[in-house]
PAVOLO-753585 format. One line per 5 residues: number of its first residue (from 1); for each residue x, y, z of C-alpha. Coordinates in Angstrom, 2 decimals, m for minus. Layout:
NUM> X:Y:Z  ...
! end
This chain:
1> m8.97:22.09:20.98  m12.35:23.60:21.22  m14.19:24.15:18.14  m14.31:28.22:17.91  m10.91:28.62:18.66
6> m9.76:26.23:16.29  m7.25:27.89:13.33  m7.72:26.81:9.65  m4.91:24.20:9.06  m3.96:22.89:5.63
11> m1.77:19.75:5.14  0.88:19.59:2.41  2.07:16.17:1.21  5.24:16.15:m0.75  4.80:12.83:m3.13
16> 7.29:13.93:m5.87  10.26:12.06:m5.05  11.56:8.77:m7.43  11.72:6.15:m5.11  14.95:5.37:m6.11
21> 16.07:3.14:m2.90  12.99:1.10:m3.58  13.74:m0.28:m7.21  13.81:0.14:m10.59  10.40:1.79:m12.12
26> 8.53:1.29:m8.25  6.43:3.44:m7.37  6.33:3.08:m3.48  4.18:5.57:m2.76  1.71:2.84:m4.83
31> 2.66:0.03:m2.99  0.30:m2.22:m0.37  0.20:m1.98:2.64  m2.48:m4.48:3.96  m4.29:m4.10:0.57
36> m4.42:m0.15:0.83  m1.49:2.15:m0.86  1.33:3.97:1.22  m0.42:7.33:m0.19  m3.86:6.30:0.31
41> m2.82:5.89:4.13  m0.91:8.78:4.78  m3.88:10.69:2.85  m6.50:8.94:5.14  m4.61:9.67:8.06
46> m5.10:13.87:7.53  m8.87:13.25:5.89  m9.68:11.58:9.58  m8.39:14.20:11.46  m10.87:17.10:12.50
51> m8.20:19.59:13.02  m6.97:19.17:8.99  m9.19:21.83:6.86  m7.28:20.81:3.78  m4.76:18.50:1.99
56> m2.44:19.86:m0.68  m0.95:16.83:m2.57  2.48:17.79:m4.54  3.52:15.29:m7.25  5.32:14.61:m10.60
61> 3.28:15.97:m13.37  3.07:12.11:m14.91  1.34:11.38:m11.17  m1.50:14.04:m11.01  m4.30:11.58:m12.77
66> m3.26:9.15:m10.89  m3.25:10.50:m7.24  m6.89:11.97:m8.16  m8.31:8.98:m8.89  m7.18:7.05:m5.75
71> m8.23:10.34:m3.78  m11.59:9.40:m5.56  m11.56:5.82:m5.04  m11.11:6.27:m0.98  m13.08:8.99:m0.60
76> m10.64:11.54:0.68  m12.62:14.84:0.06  m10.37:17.17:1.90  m7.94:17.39:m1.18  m8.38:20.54:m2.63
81> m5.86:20.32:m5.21  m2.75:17.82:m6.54  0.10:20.33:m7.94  3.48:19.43:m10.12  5.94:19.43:m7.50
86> 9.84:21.27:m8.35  13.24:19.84:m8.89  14.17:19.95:m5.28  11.89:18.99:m2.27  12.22:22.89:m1.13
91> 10.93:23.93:m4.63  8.22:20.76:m4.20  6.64:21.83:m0.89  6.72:25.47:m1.47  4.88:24.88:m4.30
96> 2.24:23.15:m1.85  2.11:25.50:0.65  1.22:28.58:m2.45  m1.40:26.39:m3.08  m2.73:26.66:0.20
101> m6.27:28.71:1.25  m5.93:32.04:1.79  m7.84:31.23:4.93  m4.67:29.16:5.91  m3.25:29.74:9.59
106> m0.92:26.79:10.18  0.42:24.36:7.52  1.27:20.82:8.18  4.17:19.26:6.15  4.24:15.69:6.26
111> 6.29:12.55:4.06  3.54:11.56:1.87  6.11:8.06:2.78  5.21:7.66:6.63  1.53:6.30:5.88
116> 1.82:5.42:9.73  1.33:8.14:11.74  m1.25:8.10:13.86  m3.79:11.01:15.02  m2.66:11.71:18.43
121> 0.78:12.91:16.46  m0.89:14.92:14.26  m3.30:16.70:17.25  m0.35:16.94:19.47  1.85:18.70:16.83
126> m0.87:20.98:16.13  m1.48:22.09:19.03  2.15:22.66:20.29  2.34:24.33:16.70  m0.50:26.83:18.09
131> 1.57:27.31:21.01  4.67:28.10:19.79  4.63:28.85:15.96  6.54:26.09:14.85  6.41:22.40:15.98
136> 7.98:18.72:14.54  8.08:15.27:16.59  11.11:13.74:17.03  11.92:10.51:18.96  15.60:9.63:20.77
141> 17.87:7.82:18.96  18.26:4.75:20.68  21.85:3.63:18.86  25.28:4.64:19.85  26.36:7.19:17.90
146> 29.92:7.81:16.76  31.83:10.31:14.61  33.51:8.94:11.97  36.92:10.32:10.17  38.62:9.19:7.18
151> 37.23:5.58:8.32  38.05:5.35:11.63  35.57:6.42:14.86  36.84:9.09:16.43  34.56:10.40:19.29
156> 31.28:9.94:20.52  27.86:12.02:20.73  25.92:12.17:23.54  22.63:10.56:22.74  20.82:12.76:25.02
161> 21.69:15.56:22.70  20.34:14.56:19.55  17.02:12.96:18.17  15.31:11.56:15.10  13.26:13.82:13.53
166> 9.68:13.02:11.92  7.00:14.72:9.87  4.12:16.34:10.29  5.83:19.63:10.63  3.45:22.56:11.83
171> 4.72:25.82:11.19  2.31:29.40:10.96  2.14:29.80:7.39  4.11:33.12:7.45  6.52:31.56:9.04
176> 6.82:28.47:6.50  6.22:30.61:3.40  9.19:33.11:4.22  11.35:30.28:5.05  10.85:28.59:2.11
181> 11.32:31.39:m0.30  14.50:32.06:1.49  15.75:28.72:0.69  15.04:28.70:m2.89  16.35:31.90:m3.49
186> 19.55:31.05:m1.81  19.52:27.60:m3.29  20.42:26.07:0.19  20.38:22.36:0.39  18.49:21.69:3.44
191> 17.11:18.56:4.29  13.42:19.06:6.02  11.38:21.92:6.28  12.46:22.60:9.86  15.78:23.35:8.68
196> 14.39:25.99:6.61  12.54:27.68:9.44  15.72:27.36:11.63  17.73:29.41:8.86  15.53:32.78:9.45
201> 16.46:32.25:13.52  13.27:30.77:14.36  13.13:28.19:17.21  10.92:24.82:16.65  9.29:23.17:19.56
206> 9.78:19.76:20.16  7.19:17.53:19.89  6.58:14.17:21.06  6.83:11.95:17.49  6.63:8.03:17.72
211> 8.86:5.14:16.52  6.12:3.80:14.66  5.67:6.97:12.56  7.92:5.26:10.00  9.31:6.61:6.90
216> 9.10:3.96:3.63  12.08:3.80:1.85  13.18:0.25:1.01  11.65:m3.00:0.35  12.30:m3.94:4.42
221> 10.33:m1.12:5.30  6.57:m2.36:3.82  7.43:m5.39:5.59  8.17:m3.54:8.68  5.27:m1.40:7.87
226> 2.84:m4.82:7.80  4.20:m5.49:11.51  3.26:m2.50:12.96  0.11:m2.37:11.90  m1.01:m6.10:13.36
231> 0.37:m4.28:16.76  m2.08:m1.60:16.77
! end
């Protein structure tokens, strides 16, 4: 995109959750990944990008020292500020996006867990997100999938219907900000951001996402993780 027409675009990294799939008292957002953290990555991933004005970092309130000094330690500059997320991950990113410059135009959300993604994603989502005020990649699923009752299968679903969904999701921040506050105040249980933004009747674009955009949840995955990087 050319330089005068480019928006201000703050990133908002939920980091909050409890890592609960990964083990008792682990931290995976704190875990190695060829000798550099999962949130050090995903960090580095927005700091590198020229399109990314600023990085809002939203974590537990035992975190916040933490997070700042590995911000420090690999020089990621663009984070303005590291705020105590909520007790949901609605309350958690809205917090994050309030945080955001005034000058913000376009707010990325993205799984402080998918320290792969790589900066073609985040241009492309951005600028699809310019296009059409809301944008998320999503790959197909490339499994079979069934519908399931009472233990049985009981139909299928066309793959060519449905996809995986990934993060960074773009949204203008008008957009993202309503949508959030909705959910909150109707306590809905939603399960990304895009579902909030769907809610108030507005249509995301589809972006192209990428299989390697991975999301770290168990032990298998930093392995998986280590992989996919010696492929690049």
């Amino acid at each position: 995109m050319k330089k005068k027409e480019k928006p201000f675009v703050s990133a908002v990294i939920p980091a909050a959750g409890s890592s609960s799939r990964m083990g008792e008292d682990i931290n995976k957002l704190l875990l190695l990944i060829d000798d550099i953290p999962v949130l050090a990555r995903t960090l580095l991933s927005f700091q590198n990008n020229e399109n990314i004005d600023e990085i809002i970092v939203v974590c537990r309130e035992c975190d916040i020292l933490g997070y700042a000094e590995l911000c420090k330690s690999f020089s990621i500059s663009k984070v303005s500020q590291i705020v105590r997320g909520g007790q949901t991950r609605t309350e958690s990113v809205l917090c994050g996006v309030k945080a955001c410059s005034d000058k913000s135009e376009f707010i990325a959300i993205h799984d402080a867990a998918r320290p792969l993604v790589s900066q073609d994603i985040i241009t492309n989502v951005i600028n699809d997100a310019i296009n059409y005020g809301a944008a998320a990649p999503l790959v197909p699923c490339k499994d079979s999938i069934k519908r399931i009752e009472n233990g049985f299968i009981i139909g299928d679903i066309k793959r060519d219907s449905i996809a995986a969904v990934q993060t960074p999701q773009i949204f203008k921040s008008d957009i993202i900000k309503k949508a959030l506050e909705n959910a909150k105040d109707k306590n809905l249980s939603l399960t990304d951001d895009c579902a909030a933004v769907e809610y108030l009747g507005v249509s995301v674009y589809v972006s192209r996402g990428d299989y390697k955009n991975i999301k770290i949840t168990t032990p298998e995955d930093i392995e998986l993780a280590q992989t996919l990087l010696k492929e690049v």
